[in-house]
PDB file of the backbone (N, CA, C, O) and the ligand in Angstrom, with CONECT records:
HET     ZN  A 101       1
ATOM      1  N   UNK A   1     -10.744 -11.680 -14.218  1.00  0.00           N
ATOM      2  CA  UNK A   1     -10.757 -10.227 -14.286  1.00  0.00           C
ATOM      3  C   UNK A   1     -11.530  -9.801 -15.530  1.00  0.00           C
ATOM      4  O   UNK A   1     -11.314 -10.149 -16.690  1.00  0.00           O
ATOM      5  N   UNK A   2     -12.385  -9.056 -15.108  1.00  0.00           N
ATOM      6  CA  UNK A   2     -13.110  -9.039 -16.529  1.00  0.00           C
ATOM      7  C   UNK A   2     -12.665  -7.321 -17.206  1.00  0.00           C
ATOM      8  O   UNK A   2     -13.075  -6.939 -18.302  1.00  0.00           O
ATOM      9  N   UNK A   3     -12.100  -6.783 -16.626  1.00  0.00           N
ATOM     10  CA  UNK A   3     -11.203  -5.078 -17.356  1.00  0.00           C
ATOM     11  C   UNK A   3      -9.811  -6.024 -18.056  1.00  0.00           C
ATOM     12  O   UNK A   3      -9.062  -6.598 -17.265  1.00  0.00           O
ATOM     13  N   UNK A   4      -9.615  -6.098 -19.215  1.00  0.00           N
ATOM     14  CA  UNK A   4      -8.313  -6.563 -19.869  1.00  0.00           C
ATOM     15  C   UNK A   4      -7.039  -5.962 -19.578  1.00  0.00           C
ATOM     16  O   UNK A   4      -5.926  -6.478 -19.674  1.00  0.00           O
ATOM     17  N   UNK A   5      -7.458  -4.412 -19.083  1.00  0.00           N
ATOM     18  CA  UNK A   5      -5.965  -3.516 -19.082  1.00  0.00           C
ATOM     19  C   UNK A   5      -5.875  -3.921 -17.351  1.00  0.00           C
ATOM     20  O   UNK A   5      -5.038  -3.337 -16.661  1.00  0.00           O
ATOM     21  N   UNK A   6      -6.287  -4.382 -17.077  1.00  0.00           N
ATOM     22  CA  UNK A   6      -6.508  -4.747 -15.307  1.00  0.00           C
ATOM     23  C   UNK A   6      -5.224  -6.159 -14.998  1.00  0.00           C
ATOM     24  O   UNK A   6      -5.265  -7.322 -15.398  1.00  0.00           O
ATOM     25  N   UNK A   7      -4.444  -5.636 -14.365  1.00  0.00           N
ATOM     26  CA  UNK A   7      -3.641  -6.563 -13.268  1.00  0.00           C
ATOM     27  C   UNK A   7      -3.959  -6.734 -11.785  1.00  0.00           C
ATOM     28  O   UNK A   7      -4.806  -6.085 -11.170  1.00  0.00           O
ATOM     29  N   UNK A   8      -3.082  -7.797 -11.231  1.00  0.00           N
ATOM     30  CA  UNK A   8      -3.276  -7.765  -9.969  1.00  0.00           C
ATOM     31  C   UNK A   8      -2.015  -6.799  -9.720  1.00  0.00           C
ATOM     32  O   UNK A   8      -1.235  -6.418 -10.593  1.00  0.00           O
ATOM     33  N   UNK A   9      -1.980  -6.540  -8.605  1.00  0.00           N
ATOM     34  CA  UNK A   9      -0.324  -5.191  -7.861  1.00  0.00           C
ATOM     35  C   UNK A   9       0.579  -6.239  -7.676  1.00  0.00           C
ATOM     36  O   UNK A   9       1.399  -5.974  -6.797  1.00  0.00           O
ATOM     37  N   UNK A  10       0.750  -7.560  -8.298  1.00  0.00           N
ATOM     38  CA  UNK A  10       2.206  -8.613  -8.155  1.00  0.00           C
ATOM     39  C   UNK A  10       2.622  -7.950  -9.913  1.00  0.00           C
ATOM     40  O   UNK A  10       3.609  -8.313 -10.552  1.00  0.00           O
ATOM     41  N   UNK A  11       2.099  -7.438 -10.155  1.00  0.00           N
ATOM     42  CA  UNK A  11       2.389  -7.302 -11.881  1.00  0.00           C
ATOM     43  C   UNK A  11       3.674  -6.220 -11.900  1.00  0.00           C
ATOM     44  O   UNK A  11       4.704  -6.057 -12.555  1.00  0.00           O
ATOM     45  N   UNK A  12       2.880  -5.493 -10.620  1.00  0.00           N
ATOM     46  CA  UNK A  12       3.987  -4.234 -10.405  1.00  0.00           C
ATOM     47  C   UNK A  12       5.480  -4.283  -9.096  1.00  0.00           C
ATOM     48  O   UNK A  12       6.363  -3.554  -8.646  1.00  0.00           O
ATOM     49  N   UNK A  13       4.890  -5.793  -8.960  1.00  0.00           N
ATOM     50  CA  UNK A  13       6.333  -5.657  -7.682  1.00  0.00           C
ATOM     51  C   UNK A  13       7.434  -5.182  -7.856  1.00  0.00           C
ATOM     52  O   UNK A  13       8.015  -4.888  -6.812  1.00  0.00           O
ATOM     53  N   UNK A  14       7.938  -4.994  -8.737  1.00  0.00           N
ATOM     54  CA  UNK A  14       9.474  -4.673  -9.487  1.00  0.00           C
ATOM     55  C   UNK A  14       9.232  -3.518  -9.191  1.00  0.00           C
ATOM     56  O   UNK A  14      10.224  -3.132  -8.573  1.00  0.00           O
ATOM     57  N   UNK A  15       8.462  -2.665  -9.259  1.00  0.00           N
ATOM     58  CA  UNK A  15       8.581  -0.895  -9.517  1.00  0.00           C
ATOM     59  C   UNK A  15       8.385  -0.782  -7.955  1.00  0.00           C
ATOM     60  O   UNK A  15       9.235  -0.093  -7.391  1.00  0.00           O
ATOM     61  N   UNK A  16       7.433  -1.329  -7.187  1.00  0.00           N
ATOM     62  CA  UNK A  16       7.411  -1.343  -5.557  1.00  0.00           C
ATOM     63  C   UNK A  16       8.742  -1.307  -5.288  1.00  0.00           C
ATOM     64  O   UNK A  16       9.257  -0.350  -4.710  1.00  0.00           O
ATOM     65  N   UNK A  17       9.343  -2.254  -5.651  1.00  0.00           N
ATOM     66  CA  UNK A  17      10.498  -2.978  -4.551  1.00  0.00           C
ATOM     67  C   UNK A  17      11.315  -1.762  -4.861  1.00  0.00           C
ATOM     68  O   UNK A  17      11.841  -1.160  -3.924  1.00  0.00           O
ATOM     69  N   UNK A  18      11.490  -1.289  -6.268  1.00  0.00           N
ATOM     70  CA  UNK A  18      12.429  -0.401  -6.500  1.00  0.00           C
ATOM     71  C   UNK A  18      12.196   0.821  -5.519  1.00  0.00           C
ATOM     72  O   UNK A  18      13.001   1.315  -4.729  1.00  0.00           O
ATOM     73  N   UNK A  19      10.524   1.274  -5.848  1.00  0.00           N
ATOM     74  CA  UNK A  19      10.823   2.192  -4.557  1.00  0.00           C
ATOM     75  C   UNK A  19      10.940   2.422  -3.388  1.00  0.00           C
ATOM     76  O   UNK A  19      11.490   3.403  -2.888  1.00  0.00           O
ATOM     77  N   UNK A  20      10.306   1.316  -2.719  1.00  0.00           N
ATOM     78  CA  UNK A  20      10.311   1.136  -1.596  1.00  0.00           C
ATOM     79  C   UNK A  20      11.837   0.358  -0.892  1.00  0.00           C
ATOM     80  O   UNK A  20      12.353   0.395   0.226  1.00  0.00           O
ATOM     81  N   UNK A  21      12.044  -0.039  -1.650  1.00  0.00           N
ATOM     82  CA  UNK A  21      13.934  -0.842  -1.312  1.00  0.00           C
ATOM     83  C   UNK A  21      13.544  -1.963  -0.472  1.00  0.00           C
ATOM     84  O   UNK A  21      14.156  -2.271   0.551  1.00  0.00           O
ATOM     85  N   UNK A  22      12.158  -2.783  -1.070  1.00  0.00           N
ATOM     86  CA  UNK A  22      11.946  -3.918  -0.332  1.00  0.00           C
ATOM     87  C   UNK A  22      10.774  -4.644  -0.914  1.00  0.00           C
ATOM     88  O   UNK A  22      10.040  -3.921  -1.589  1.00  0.00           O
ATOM     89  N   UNK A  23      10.417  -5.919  -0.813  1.00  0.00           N
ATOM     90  CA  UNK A  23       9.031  -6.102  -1.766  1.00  0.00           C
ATOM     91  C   UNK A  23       7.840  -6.173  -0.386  1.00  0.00           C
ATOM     92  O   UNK A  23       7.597  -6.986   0.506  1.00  0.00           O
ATOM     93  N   UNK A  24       7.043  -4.193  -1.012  1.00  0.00           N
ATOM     94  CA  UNK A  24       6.224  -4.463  -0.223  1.00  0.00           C
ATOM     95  C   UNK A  24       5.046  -5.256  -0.347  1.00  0.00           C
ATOM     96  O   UNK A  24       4.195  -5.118   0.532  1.00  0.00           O
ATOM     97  N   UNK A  25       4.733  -6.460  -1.737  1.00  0.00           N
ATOM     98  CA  UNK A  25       3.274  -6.419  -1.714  1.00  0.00           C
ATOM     99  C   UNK A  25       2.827  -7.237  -0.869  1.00  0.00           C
ATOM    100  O   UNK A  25       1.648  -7.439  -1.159  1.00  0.00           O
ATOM    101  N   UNK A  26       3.249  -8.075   0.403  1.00  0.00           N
ATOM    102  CA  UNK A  26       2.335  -8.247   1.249  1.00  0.00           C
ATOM    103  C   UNK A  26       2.165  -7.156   2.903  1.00  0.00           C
ATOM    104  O   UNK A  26       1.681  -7.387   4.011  1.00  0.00           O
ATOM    105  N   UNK A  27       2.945  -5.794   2.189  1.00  0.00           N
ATOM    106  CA  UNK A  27       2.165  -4.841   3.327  1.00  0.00           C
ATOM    107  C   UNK A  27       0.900  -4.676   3.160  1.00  0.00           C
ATOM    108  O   UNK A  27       0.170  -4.675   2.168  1.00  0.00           O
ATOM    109  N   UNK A  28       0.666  -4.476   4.765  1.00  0.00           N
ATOM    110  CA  UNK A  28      -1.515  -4.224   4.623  1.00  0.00           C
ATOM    111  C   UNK A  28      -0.891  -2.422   4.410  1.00  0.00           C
ATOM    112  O   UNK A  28       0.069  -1.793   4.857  1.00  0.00           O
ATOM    113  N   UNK A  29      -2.014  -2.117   3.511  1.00  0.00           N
ATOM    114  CA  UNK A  29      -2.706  -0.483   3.099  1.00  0.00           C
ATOM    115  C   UNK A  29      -4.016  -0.074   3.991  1.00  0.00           C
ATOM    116  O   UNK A  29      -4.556  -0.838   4.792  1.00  0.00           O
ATOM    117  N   UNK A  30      -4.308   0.863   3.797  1.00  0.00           N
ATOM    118  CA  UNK A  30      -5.858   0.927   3.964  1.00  0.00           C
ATOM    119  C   UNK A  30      -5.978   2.148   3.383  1.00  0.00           C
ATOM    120  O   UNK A  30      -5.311   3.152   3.634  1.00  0.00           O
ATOM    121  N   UNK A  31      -7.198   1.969   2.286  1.00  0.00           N
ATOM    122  CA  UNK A  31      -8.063   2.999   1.352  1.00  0.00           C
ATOM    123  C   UNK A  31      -8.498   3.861   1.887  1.00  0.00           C
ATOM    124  O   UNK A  31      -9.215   3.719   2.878  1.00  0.00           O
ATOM    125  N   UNK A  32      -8.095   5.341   1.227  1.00  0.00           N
ATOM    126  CA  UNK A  32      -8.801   6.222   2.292  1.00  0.00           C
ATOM    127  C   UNK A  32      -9.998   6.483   1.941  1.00  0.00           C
ATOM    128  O   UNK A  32     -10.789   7.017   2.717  1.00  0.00           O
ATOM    129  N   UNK A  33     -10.344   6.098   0.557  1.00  0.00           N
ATOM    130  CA  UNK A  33     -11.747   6.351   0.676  1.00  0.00           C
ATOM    131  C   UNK A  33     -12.862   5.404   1.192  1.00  0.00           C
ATOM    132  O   UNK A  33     -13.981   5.858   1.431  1.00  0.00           O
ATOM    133  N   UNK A  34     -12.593   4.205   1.350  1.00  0.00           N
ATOM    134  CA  UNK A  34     -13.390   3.315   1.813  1.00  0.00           C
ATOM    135  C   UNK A  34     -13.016   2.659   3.050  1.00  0.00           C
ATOM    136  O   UNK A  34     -13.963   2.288   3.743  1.00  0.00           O
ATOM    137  N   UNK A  35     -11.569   2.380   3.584  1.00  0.00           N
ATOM    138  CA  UNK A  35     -11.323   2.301   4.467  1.00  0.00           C
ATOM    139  C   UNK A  35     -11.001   0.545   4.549  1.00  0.00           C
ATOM    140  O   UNK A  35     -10.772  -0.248   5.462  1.00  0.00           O
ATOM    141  N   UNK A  36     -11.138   0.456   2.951  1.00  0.00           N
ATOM    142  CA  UNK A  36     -10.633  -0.741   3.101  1.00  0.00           C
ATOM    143  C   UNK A  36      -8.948  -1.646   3.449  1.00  0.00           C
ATOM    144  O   UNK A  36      -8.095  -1.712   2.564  1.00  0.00           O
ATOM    145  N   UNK A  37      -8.814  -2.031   4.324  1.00  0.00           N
ATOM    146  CA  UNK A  37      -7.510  -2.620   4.743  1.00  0.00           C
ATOM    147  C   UNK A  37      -7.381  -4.037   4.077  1.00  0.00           C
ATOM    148  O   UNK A  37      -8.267  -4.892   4.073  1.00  0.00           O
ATOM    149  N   UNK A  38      -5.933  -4.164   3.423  1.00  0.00           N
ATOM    150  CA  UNK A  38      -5.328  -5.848   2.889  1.00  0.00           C
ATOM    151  C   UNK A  38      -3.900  -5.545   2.273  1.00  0.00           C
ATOM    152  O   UNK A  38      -3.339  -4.455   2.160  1.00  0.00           O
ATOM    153  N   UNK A  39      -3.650  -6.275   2.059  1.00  0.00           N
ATOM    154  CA  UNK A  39      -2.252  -6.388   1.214  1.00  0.00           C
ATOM    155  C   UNK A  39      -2.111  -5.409   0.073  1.00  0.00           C
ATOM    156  O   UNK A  39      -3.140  -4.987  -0.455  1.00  0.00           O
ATOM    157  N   UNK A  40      -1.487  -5.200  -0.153  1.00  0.00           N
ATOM    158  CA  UNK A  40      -1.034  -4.182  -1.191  1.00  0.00           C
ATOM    159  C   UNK A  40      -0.978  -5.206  -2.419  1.00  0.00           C
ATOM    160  O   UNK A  40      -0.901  -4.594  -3.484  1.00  0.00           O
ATOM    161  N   UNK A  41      -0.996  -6.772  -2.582  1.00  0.00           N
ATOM    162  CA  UNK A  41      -1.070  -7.621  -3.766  1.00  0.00           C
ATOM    163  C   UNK A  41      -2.455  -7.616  -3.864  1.00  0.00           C
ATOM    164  O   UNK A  41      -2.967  -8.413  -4.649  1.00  0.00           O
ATOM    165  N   UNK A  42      -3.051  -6.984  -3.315  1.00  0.00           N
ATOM    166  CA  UNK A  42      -4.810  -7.148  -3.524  1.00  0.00           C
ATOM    167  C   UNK A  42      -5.314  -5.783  -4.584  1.00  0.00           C
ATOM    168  O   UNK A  42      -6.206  -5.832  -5.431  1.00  0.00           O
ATOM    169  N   UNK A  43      -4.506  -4.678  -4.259  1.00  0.00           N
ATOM    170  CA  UNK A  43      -5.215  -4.125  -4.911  1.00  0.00           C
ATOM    171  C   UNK A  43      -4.835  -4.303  -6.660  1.00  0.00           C
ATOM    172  O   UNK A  43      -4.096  -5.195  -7.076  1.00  0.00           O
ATOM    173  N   UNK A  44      -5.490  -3.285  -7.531  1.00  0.00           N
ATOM    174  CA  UNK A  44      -5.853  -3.627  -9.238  1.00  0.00           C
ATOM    175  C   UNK A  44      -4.529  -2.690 -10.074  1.00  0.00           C
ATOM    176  O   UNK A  44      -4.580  -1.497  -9.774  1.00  0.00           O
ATOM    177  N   UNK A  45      -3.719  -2.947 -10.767  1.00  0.00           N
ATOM    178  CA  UNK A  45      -2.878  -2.597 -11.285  1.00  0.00           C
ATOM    179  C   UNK A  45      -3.152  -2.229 -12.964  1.00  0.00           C
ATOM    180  O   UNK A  45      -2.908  -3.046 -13.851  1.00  0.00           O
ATOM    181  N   UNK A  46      -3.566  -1.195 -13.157  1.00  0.00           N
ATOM    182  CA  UNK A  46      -3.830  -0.376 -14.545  1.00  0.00           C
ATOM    183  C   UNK A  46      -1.865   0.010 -14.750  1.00  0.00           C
ATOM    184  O   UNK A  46      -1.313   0.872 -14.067  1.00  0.00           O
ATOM    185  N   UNK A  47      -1.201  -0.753 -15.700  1.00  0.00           N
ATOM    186  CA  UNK A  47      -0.290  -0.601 -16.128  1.00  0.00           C
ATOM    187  C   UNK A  47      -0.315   0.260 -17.547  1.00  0.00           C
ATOM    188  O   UNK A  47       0.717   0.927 -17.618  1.00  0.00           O
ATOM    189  N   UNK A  48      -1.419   0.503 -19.021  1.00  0.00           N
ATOM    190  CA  UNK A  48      -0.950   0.828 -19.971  1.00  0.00           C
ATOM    191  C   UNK A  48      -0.823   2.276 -20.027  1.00  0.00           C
ATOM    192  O   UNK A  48      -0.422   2.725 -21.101  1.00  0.00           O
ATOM    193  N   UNK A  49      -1.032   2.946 -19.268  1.00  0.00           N
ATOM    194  CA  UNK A  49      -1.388   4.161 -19.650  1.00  0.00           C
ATOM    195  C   UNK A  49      -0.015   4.789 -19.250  1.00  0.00           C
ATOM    196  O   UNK A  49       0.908   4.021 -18.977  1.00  0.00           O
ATOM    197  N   UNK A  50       0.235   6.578 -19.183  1.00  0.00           N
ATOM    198  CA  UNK A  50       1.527   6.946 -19.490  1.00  0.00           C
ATOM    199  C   UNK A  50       2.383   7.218 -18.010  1.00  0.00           C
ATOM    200  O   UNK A  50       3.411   7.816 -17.693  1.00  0.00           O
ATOM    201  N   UNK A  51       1.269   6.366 -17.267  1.00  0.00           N
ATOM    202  CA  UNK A  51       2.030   5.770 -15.475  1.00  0.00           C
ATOM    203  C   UNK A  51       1.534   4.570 -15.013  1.00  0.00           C
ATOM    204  O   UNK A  51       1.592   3.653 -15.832  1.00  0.00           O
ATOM    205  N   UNK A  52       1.156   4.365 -14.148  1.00  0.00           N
ATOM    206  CA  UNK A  52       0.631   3.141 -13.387  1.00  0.00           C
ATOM    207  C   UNK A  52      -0.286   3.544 -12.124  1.00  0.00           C
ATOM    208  O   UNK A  52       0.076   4.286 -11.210  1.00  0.00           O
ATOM    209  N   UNK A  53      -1.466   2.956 -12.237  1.00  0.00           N
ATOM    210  CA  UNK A  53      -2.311   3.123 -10.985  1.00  0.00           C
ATOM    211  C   UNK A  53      -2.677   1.845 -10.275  1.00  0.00           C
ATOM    212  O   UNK A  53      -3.166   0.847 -10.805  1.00  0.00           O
ATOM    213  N   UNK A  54      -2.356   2.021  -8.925  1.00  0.00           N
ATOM    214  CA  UNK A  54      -3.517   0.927  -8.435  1.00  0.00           C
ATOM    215  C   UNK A  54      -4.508   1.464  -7.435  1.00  0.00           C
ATOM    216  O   UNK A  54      -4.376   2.180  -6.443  1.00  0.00           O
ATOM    217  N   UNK A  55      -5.533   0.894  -8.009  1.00  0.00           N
ATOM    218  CA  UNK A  55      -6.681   1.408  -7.249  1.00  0.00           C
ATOM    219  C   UNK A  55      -7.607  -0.126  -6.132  1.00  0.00           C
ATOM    220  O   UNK A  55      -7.559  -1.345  -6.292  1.00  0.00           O
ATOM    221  N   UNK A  56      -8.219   0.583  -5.259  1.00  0.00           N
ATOM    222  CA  UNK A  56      -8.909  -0.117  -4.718  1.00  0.00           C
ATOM    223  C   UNK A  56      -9.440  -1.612  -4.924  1.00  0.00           C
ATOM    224  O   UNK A  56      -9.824  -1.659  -6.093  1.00  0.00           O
ATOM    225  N   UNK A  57      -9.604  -2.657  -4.408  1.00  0.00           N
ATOM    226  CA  UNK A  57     -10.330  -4.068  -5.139  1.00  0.00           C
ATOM    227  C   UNK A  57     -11.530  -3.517  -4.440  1.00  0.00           C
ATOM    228  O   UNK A  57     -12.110  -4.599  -4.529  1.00  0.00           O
ATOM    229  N   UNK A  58     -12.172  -2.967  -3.986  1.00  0.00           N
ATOM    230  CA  UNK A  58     -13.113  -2.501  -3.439  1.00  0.00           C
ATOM    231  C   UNK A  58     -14.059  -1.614  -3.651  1.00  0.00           C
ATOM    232  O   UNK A  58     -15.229  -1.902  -3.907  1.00  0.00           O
ATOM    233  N   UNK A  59     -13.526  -0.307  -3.539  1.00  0.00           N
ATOM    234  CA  UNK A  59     -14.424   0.583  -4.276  1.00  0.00           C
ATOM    235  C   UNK A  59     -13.775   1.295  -5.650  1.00  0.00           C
ATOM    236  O   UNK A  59     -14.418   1.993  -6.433  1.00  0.00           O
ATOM    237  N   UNK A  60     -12.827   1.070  -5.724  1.00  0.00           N
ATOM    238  CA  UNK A  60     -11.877   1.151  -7.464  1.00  0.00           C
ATOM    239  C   UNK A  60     -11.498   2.706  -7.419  1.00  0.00           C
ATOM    240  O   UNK A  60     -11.501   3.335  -8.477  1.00  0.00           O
ATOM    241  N   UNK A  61     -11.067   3.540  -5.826  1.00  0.00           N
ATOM    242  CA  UNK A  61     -10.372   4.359  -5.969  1.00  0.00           C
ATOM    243  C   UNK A  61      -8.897   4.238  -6.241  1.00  0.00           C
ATOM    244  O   UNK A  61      -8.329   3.175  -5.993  1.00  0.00           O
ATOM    245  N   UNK A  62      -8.200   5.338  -6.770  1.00  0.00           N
ATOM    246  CA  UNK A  62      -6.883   5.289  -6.742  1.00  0.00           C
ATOM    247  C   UNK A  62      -6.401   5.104  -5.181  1.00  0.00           C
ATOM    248  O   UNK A  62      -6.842   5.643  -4.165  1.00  0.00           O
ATOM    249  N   UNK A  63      -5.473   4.269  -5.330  1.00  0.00           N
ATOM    250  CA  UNK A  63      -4.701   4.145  -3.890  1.00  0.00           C
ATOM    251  C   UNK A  63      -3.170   4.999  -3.860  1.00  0.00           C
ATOM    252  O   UNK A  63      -2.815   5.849  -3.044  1.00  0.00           O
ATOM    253  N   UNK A  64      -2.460   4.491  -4.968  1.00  0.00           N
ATOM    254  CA  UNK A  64      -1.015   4.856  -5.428  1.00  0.00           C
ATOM    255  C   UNK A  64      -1.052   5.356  -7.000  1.00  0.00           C
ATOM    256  O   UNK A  64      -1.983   5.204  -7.790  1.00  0.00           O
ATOM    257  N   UNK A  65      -0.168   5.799  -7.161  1.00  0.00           N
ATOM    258  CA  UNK A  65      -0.118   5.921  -8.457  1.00  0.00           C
ATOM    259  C   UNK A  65       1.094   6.936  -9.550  1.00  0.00           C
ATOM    260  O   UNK A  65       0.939   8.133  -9.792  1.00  0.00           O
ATOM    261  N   UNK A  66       1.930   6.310  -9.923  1.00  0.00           N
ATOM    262  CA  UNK A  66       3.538   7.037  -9.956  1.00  0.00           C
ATOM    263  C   UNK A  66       3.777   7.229 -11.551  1.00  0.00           C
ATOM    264  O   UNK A  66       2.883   6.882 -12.323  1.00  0.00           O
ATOM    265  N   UNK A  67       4.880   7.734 -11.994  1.00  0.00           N
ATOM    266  CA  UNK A  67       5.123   7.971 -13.216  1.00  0.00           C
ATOM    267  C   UNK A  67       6.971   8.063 -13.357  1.00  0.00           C
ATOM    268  O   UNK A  67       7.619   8.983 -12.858  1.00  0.00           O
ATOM    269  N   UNK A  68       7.419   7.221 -13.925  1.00  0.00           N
ATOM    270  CA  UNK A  68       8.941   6.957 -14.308  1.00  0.00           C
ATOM    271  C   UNK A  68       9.110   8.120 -15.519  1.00  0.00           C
ATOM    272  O   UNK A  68       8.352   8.432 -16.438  1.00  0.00           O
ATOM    273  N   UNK A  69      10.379   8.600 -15.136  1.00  0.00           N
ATOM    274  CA  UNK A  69      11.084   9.466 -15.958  1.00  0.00           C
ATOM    275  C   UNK A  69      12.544   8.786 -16.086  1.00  0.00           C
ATOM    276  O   UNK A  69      13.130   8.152 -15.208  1.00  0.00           O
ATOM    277  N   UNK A  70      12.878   9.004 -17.074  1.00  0.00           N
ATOM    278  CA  UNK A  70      14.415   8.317 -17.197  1.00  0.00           C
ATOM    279  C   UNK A  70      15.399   8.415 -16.044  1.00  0.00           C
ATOM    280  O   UNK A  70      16.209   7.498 -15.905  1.00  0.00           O
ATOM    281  N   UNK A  71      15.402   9.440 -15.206  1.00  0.00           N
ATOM    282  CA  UNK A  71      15.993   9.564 -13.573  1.00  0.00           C
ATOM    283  C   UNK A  71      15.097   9.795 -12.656  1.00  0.00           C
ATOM    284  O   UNK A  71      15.627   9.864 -11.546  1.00  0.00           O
ATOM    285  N   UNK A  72      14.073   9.929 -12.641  1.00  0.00           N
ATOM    286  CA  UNK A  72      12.726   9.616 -11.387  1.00  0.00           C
ATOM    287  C   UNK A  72      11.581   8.946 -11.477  1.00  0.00           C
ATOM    288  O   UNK A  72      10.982   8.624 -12.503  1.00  0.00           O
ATOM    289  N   UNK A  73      11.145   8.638  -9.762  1.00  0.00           N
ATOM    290  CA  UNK A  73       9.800   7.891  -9.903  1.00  0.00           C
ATOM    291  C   UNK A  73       8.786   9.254  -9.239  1.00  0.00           C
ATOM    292  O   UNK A  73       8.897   9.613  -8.067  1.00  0.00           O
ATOM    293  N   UNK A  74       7.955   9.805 -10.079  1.00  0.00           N
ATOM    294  CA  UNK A  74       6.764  10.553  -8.383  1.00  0.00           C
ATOM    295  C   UNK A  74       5.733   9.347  -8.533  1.00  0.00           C
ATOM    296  O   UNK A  74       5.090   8.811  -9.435  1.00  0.00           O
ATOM    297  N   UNK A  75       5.910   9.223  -7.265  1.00  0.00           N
ATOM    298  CA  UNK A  75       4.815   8.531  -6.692  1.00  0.00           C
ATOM    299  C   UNK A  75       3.594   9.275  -5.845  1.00  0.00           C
ATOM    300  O   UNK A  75       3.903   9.629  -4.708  1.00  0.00           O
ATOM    301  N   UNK A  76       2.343   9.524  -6.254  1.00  0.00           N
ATOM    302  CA  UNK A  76       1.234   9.779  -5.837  1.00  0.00           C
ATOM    303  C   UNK A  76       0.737   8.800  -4.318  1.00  0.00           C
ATOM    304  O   UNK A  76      -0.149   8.009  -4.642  1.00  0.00           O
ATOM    305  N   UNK A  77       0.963   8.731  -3.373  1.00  0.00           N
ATOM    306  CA  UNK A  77       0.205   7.128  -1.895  1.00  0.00           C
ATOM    307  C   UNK A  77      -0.818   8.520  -1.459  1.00  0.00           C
ATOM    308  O   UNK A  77      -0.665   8.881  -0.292  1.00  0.00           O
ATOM    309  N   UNK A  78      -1.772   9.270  -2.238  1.00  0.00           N
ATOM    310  CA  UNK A  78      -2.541  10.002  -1.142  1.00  0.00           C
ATOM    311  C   UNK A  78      -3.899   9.260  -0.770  1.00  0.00           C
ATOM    312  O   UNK A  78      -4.438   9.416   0.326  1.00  0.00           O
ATOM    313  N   UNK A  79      -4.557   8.200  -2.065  1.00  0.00           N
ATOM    314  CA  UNK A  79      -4.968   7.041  -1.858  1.00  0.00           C
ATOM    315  C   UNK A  79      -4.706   6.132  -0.650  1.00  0.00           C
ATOM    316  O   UNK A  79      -5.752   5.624  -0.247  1.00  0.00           O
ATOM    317  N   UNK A  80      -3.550   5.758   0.088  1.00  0.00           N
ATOM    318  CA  UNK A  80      -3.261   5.250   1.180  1.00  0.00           C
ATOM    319  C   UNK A  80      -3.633   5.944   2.299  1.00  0.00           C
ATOM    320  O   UNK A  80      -2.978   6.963   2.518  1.00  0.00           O
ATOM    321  N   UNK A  81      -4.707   5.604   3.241  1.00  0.00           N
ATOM    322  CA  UNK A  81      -4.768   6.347   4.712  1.00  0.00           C
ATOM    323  C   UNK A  81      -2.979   5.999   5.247  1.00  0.00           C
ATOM    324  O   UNK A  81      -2.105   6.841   5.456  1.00  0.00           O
ATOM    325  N   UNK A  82      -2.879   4.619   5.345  1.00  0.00           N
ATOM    326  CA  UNK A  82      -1.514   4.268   5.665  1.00  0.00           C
ATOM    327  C   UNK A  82      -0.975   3.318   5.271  1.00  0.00           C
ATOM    328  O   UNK A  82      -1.755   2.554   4.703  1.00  0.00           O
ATOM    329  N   UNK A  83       0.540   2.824   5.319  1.00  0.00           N
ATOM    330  CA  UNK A  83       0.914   1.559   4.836  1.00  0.00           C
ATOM    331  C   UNK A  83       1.039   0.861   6.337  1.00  0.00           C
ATOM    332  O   UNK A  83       0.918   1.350   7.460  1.00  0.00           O
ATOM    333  N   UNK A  84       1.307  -0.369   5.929  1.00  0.00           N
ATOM    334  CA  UNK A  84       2.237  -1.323   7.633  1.00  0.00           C
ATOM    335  C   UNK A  84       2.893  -2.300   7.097  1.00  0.00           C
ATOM    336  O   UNK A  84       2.480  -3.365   6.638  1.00  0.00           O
ATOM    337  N   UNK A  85       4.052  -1.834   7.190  1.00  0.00           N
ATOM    338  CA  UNK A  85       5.649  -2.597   6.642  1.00  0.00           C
ATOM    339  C   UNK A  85       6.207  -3.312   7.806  1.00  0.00           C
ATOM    340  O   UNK A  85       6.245  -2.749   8.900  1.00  0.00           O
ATOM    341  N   UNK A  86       6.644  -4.514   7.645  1.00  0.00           N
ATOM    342  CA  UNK A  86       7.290  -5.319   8.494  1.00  0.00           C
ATOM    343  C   UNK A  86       8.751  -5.129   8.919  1.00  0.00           C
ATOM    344  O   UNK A  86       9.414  -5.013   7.888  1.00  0.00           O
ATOM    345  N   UNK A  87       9.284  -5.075   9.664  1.00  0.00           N
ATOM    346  CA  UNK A  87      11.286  -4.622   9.659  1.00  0.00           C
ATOM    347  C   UNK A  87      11.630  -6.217   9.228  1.00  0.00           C
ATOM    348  O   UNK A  87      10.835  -7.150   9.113  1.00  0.00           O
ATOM    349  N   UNK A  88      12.412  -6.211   9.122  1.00  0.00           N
ATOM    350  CA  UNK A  88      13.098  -7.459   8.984  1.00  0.00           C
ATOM    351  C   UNK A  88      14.618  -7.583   9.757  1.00  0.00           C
ATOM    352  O   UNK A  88      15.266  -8.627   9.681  1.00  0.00           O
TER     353      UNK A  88
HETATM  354 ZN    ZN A 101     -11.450   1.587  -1.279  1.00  0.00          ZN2+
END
């Protein structure tokens, strides 16, 4: 990885799972701006800043992108055309 503040989205599974109430990172996404479809562990995880983004491995749009408050998460998915979650 050559961006230092750059993760992969396994960096962030903990905050997924929390919101989602499951570990989504091997749901497929697809980018709405590019239309790229894969796992949600694919896309790039910008953790330092005063939320978390992950953006595209592709064209490096935002996909998701949320902000913790001591009792909430907002989560931004307008980046996501859609998710596809497995039932179990
Ligand atoms: Zn994209």
């Amino acid at each position: 990885m050559d961006d230092p503040l750059m993760l992969d989205a396994n960096a962030v599974a903990g905050d997924l799972a929390e919101m989602f109430g499951f570990d989504v990172s091997g749901s497929v996404h697809r980018c709405t701006n590019c239309g790229n479809q894969g796992a949600v562990a694919t896309l790039l995880a910008y953790v330092h800043g005063p939320g978390t983004v992950l953006r595209c491995c592709i064209c490096h749009e935002i996909v998701m992108r949320w902000v913790r408050t001591p009792t909430r998460i907002y989560l931004d998915a307008r980046g996501a055309a859609y998710m596809e979650m497995g039932l179990s």
